[in-house]
KEKE-3310 file (N, C-alpha, C; in steps of 0.2 Angstrom, whole numbers, plus 5000, padded with zeros to 4 digits):
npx = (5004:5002:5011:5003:4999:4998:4987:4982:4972:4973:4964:4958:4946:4939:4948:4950:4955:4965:4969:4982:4986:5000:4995:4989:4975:4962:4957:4944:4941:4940:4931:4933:4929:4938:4937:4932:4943:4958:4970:4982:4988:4981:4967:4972:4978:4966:4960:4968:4965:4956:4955:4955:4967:4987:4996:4997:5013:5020:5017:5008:5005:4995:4994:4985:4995:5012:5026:5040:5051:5055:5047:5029:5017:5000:4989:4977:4973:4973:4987:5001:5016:5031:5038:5048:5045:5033:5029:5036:5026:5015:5019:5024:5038:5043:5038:5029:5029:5019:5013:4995:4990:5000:5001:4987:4988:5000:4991:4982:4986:4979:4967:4952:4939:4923:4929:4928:4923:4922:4924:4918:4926:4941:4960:4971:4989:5000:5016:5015:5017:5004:4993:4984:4972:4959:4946:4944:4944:4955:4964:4971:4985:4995:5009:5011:5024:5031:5044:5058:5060:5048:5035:5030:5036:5033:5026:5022:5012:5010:4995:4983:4987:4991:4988:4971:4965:4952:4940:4928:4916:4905:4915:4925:4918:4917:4931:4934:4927:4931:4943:4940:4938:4947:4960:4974:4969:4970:4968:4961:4953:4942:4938:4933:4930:4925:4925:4916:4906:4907:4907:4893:4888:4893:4889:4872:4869:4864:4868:4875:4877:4894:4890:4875:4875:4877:4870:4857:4859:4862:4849:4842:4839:4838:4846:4858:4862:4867:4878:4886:4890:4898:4909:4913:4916:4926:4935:4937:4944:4956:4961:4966:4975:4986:4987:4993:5005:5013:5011:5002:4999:4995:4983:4972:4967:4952:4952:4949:4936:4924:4925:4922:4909:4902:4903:4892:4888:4897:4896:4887:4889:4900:4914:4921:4923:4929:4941:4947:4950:4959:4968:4983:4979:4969:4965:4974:4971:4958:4961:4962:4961:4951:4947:4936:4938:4930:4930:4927:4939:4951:4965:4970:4970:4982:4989:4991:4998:5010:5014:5014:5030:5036:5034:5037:5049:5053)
npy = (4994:5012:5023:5035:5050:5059:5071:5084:5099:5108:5117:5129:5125:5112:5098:5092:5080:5070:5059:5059:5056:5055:5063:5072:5073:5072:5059:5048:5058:5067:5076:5083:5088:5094:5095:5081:5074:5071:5074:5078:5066:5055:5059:5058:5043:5037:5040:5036:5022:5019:5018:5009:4998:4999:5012:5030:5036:5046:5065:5079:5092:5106:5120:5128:5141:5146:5140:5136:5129:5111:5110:5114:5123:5124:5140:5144:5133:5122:5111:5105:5096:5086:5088:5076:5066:5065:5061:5048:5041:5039:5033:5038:5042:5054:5071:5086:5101:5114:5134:5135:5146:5148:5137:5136:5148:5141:5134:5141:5145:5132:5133:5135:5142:5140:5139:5150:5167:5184:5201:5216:5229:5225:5219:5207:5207:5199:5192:5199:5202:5191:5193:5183:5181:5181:5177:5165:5154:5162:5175:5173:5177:5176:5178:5177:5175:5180:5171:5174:5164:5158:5152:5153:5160:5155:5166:5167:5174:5183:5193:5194:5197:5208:5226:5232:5246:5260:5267:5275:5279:5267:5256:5263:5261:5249:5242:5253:5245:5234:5234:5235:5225:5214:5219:5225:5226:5215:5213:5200:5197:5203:5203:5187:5171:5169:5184:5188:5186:5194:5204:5207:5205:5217:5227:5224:5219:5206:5190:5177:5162:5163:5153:5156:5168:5174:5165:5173:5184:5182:5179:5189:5197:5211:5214:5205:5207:5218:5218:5211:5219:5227:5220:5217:5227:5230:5221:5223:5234:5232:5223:5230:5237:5229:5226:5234:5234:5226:5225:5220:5216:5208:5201:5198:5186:5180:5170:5157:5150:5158:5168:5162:5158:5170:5174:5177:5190:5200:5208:5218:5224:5236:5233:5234:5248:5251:5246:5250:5263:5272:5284:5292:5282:5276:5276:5266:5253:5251:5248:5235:5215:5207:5192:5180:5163:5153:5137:5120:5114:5122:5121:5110:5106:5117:5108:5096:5102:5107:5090:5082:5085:5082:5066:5064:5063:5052)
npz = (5000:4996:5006:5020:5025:5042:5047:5055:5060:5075:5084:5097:5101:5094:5086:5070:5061:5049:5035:5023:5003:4992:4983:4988:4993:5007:5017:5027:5034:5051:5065:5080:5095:5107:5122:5124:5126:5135:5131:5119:5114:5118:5110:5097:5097:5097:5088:5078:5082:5076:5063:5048:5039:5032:5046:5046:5040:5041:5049:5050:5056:5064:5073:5086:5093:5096:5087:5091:5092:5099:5108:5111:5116:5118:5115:5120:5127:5139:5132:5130:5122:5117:5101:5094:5105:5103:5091:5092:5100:5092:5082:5070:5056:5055:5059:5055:5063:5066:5066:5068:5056:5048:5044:5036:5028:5020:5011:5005:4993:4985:4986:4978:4967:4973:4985:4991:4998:4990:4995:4993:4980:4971:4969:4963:4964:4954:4962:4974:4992:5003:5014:5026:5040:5054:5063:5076:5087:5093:5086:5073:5062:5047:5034:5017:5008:4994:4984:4974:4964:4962:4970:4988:5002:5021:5035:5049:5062:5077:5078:5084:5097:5098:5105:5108:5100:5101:5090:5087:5098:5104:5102:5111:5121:5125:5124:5137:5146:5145:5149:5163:5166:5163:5162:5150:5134:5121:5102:5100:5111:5109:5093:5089:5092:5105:5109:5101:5111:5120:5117:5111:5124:5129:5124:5123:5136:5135:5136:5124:5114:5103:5091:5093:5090:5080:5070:5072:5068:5054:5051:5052:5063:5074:5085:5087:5073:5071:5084:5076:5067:5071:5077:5064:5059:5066:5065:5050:5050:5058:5050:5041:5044:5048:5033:5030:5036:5030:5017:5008:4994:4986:4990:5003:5014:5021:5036:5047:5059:5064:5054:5043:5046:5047:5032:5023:5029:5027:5015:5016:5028:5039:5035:5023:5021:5034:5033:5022:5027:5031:5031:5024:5017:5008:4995:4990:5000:4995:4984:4984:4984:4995:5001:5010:5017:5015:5014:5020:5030:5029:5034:5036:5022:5018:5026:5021:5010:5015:5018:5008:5003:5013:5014:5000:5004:5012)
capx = (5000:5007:5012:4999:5001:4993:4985:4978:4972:4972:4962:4957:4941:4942:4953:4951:4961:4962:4974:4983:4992:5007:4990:4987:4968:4961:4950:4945:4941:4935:4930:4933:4927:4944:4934:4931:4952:4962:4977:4983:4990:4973:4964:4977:4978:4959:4959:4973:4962:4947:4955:4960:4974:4993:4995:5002:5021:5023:5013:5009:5001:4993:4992:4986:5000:5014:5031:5048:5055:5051:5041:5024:5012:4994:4989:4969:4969:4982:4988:5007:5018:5037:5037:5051:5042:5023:5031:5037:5023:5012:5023:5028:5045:5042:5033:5031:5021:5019:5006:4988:4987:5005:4997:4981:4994:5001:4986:4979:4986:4978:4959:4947:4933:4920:4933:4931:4919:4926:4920:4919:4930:4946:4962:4976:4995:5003:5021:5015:5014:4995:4990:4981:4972:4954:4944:4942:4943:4959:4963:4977:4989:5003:5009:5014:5032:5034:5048:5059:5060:5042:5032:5030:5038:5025:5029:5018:5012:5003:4993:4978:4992:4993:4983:4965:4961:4945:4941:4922:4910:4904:4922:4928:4914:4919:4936:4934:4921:4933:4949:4938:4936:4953:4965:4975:4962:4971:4963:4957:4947:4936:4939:4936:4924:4925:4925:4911:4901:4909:4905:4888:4887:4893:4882:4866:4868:4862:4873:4873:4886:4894:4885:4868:4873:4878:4863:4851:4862:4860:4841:4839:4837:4841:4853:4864:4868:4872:4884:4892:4892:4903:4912:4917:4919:4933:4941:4940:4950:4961:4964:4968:4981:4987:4988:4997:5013:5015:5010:4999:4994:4993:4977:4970:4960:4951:4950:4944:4928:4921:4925:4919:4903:4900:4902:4886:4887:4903:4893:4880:4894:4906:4919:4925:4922:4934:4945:4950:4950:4968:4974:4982:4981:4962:4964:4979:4969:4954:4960:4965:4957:4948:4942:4934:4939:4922:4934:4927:4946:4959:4969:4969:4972:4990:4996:4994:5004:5017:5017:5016:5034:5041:5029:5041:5058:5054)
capy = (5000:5017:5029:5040:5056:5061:5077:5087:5105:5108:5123:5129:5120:5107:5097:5093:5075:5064:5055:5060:5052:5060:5067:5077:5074:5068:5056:5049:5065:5067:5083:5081:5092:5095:5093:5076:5071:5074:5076:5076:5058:5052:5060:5054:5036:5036:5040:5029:5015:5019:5018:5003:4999:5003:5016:5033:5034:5051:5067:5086:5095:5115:5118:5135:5144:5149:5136:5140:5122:5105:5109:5115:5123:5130:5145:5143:5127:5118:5105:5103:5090:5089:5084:5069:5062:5064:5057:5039:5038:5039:5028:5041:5041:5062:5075:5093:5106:5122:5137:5135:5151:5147:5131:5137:5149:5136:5130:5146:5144:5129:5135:5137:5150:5139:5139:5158:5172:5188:5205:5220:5227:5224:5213:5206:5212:5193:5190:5202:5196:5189:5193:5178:5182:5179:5175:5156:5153:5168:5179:5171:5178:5173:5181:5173:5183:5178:5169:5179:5161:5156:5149:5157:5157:5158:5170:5167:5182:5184:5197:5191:5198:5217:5229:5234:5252:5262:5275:5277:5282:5263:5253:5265:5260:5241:5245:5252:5240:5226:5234:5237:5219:5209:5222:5226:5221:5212:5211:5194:5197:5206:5201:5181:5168:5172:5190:5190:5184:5198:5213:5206:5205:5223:5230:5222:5216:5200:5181:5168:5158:5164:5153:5157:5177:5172:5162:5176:5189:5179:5179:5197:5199:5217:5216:5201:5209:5224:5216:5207:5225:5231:5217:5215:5234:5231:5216:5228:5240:5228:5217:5234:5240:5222:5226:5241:5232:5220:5228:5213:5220:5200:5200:5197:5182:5180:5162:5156:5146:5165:5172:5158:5159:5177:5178:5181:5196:5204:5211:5223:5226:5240:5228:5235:5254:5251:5240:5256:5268:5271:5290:5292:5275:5275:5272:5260:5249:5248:5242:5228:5211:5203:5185:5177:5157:5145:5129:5117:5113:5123:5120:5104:5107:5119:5102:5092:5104:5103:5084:5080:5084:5076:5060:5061:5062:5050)
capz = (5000:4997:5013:5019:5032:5048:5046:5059:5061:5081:5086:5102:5103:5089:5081:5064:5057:5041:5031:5015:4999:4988:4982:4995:4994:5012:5017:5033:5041:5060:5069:5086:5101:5113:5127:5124:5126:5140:5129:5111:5113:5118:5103:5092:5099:5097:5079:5074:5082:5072:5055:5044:5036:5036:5048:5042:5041:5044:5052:5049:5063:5064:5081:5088:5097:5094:5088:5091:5091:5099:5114:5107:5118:5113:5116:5122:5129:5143:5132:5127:5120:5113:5094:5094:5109:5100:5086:5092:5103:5086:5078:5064:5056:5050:5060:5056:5068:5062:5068:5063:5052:5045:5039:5033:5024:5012:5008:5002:4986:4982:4986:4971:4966:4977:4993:4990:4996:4987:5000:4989:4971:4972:4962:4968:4960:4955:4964:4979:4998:5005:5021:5030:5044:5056:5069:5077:5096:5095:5081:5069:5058:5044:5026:5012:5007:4985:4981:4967:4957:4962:4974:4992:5009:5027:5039:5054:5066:5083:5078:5089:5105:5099:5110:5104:5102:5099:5086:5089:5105:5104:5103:5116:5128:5124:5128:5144:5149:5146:5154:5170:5167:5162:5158:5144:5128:5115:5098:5100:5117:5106:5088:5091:5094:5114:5107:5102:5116:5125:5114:5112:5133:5133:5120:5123:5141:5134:5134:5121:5112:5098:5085:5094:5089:5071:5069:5074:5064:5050:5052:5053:5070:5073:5090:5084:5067:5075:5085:5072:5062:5076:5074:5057:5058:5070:5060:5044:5052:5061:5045:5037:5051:5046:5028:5027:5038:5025:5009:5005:4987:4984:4992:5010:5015:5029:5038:5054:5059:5064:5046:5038:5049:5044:5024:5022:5033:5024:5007:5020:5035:5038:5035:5016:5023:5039:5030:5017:5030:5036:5028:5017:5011:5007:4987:4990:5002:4993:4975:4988:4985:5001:5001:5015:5016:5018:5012:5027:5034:5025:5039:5031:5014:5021:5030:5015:5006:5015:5020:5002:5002:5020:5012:4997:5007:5017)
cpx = (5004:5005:5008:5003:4995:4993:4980:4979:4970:4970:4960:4952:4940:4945:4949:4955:4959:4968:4976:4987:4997:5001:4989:4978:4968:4957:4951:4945:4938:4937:4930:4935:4933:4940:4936:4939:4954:4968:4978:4986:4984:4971:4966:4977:4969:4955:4963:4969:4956:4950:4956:4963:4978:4991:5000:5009:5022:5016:5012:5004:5001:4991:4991:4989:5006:5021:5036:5052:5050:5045:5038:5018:5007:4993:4982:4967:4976:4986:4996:5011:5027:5036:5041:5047:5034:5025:5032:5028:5016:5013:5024:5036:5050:5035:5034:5025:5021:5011:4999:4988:4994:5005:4992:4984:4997:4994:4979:4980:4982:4969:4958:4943:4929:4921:4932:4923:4921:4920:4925:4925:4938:4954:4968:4985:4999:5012:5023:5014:5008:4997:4984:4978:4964:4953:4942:4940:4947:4959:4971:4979:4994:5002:5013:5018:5034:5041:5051:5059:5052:5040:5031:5032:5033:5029:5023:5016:5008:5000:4990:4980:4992:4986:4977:4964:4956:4944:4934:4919:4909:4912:4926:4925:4918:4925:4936:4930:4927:4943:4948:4939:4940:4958:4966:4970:4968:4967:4960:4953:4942:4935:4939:4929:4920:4925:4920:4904:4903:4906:4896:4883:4885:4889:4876:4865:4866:4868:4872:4879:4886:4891:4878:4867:4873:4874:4858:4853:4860:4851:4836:4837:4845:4846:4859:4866:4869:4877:4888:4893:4897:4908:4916:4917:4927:4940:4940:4945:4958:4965:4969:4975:4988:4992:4995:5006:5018:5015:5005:4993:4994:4988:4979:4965:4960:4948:4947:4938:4924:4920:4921:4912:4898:4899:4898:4885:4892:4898:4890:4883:4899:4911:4926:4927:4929:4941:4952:4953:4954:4971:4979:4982:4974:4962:4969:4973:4962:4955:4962:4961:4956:4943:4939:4935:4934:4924:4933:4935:4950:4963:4974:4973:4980:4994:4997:4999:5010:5020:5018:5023:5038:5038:5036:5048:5059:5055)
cpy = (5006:5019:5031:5044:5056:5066:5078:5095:5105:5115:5122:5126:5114:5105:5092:5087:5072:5061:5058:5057:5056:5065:5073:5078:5070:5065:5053:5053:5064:5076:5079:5085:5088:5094:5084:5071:5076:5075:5075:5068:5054:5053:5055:5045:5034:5036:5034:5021:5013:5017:5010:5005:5000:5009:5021:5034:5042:5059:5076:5088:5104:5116:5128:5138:5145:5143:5136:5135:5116:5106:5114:5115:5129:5135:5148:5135:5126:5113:5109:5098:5090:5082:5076:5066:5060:5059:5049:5039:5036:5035:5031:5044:5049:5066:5082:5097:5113:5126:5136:5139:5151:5141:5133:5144:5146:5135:5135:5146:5139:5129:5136:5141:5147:5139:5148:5162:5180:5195:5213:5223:5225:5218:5214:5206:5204:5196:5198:5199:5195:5190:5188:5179:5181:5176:5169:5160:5160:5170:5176:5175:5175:5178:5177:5178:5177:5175:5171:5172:5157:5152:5154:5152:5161:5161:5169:5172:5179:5189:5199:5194:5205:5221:5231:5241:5254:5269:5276:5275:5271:5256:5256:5262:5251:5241:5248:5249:5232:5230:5232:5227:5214:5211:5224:5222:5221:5212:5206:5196:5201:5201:5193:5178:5171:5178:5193:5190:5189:5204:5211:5209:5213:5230:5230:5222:5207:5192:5178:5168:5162:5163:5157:5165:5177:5170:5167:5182:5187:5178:5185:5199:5205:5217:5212:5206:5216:5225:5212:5213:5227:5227:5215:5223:5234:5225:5219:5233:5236:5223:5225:5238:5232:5222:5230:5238:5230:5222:5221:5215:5213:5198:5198:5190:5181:5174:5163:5153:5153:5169:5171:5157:5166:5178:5180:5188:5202:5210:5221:5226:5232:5238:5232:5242:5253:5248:5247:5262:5271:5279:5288:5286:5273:5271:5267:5254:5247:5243:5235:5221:5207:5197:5182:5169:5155:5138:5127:5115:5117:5122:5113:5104:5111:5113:5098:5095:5105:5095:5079:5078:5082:5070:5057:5062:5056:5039)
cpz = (5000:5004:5014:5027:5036:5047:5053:5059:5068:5084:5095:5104:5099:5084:5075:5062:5051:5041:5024:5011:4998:4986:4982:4997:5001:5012:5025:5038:5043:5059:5076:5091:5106:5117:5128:5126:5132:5138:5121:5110:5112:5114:5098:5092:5097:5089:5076:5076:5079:5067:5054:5040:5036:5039:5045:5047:5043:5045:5051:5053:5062:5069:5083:5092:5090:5094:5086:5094:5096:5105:5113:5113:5117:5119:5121:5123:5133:5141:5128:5126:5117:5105:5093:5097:5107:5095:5087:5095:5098:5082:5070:5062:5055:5055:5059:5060:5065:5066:5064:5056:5048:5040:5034:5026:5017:5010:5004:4994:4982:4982:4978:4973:4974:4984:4997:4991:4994:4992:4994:4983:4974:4968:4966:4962:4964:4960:4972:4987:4999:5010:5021:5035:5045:5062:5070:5085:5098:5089:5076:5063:5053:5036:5024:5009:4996:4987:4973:4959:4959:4968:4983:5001:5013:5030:5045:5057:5072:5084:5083:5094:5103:5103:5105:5107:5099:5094:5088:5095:5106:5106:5109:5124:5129:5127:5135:5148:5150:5149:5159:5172:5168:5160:5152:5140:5124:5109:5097:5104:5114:5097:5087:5092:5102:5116:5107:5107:5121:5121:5114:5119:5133:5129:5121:5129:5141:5133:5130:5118:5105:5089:5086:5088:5082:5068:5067:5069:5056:5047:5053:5059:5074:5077:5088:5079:5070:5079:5079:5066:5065:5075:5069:5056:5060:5064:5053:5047:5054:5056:5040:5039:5047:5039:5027:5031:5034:5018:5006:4998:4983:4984:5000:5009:5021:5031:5045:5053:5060:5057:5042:5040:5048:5039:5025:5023:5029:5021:5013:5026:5032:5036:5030:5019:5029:5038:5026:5022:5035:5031:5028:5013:5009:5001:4988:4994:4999:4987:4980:4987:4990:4998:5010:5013:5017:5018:5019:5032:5026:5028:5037:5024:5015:5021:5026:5009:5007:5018:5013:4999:5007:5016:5007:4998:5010:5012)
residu = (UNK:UNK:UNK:UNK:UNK:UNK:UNK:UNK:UNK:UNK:UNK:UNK:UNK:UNK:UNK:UNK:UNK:UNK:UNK:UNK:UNK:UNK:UNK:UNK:UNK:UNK:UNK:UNK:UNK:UNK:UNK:UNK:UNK:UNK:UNK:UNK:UNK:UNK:UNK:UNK:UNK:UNK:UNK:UNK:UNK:UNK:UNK:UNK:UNK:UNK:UNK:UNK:UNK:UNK:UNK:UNK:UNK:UNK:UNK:UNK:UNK:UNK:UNK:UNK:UNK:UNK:UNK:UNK:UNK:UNK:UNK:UNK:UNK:UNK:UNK:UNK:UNK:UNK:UNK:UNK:UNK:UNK:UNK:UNK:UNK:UNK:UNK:UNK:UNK:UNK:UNK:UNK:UNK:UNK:UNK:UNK:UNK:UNK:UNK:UNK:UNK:UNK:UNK:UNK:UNK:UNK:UNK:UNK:UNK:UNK:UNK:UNK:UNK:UNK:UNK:UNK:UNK:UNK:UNK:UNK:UNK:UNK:UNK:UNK:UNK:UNK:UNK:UNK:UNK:UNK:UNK:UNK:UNK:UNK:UNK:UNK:UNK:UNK:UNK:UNK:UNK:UNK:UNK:UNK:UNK:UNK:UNK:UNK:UNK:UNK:UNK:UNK:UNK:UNK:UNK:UNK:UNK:UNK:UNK:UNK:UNK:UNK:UNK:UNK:UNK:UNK:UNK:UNK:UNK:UNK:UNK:UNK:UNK:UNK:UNK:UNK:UNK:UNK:UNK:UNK:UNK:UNK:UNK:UNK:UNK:UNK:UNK:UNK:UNK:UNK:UNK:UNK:UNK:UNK:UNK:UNK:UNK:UNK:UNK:UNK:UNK:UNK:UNK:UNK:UNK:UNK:UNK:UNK:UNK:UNK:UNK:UNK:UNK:UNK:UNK:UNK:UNK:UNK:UNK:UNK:UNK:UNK:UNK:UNK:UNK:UNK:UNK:UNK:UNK:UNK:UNK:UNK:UNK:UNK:UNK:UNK:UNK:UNK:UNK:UNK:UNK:UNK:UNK:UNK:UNK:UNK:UNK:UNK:UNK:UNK:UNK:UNK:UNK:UNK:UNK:UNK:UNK:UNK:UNK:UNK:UNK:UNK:UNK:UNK:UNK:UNK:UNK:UNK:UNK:UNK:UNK:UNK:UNK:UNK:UNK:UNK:UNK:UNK:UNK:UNK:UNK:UNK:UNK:UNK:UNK:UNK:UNK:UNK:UNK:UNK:UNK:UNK:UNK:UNK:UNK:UNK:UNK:UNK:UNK:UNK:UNK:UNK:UNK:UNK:UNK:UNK:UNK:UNK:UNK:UNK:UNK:UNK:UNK:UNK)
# end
């Protein structure tokens, strides 16, 4: 039988596995609620005993934090592990880890139209860098930096960790409502799944979970979508701060399970309008091309693009 990889996308609340050939197509995908595991061996071990067939010979992992060699811990959850030691106890001969949005990175390239929601005009200027970025459980970053003989090198970020400030009356409130509350604001603590259950909170006074509000927005229901206006007002501005660092005249795309839970929302939201709105750079950042990701696991689709190549070293 030929070789196949362990792919997993490891976010803060679900991890995401499959298997892949040289192909790089998956099969054998699970979702599987973190709660449920008291460690990534345990998932792991749990999956590898569900499947049939050779087991895979080697492994690529996106894991949400930040990784800066073999001992790998996330970022929004307690679990850590070191990769040689993950690796035997796996029984893979090859493993790579890499950040979430460093993975979902690669794998940008390989999306199609239907992977694609496109958020007002805009065109992207070939052999420039991408910006990558969006809302899940935390707020991930990474750009795609050209190669002068083709292809593209990742550069990872922790955007998510820069301080969040307020330009209008409503953002400011939010802002001093959550310093009183947990200090320095991040742009995650707003911008985010866990974000948004808090801007919600401090808007409305009302509680629900993140999908509930996305649901109800999605449904025309007038206090959701005007929180999730305020919020993709914020992550316009914030992806646009974003933009201007890098120059990503390559285009922008915007991932996460929050992003991709929202397109809908983009077209009719502040998003384009906050997005552009950085003097003097107003006409610069609009010809910008924005995409939102919908692709169920891109996270996925990164790790087979680069385990395609450990697969065939090995």
């Amino acid at each position: 039988m030929a070789p196949t990889l362990l792919l997993a996308d490891i976010g803060g609340t679900t991890t995401r596995i499959a298997r892949a050939g040289l192909d790089g197509a998956a099969f054998d995908t699970r979702v599987e609620p973190n709660d449920g595991y008291g460690s990534l061996e345990e998932l792991f071990g749990a999956y590898l005993a569900s499947i049939s067939g050779e087991k895979p010979r080697a492994g690529v992992f996106a894991i949400a934090g930040p990784v800066d060699g073999d001992d790998v811990r996330m970022t929004n959850r307690s679990w850590s592990f070191n990769r040689p030691e993950l690796a035997r106890a796996l029984g893979l001969e090859g493993l790579v880890v890499l950040n979430d949005f460093a993975a979902l990175a690669h794998g940008v390239p390989t999306l199609g139209r239907a992977d694609l929601v496109k958020v007002g005009t805009g065109h992207r200027k070939p052999g420039a860098p991408i910006l990558v970025c969006g809302p899940g459980t935390g707020l991930g970053t990474a750009t795609l930096i050209p190669r002068p003989e083709g292809g593209y090198d990742v550069l990872p970020g922790e955007g998510g960790h820069v301080r969040l400030g307020a330009v209008t009356a409503d953002e400011a409130r939010v802002v001093a409502h959550l310093v009183r509350e947990i200090g320095p604001v991040s742009v995650e603590h707003v911008v985010s799944g866990p974000g948004l259950v808090r801007l919600h909170r401090i808007l409305t006074g009302e509680t629900a979970t993140s999908h509930a509000i996305i649901q109800a927005a999605l449904g025309g229901h007038t206090r959701e979508l005007e929180t999730c206006h305020v919020f993709l007002r914020l992550l316009g501005r914030i992806t646009g701060d974003y933009c201007l660092l890098v120059r990503a005249l390559g285009g922008v795309f915007i991932a996460g399970g929050v992003g991709a839970a929202m397109a809908p929302l983009f077209a009719a939201s502040p998003f384009r309008t906050a997005f552009a709105e950085h003097p003097p750079y107003h006409e610069h950042l609009a010809a910008i091309d924005v995409q939102v990701v919908v692709h169920p696991t891109p996270g996925l689709a990164g790790a087979a693009a680069v385990g395609r190549r450990l697969l065939a070293a090995l």
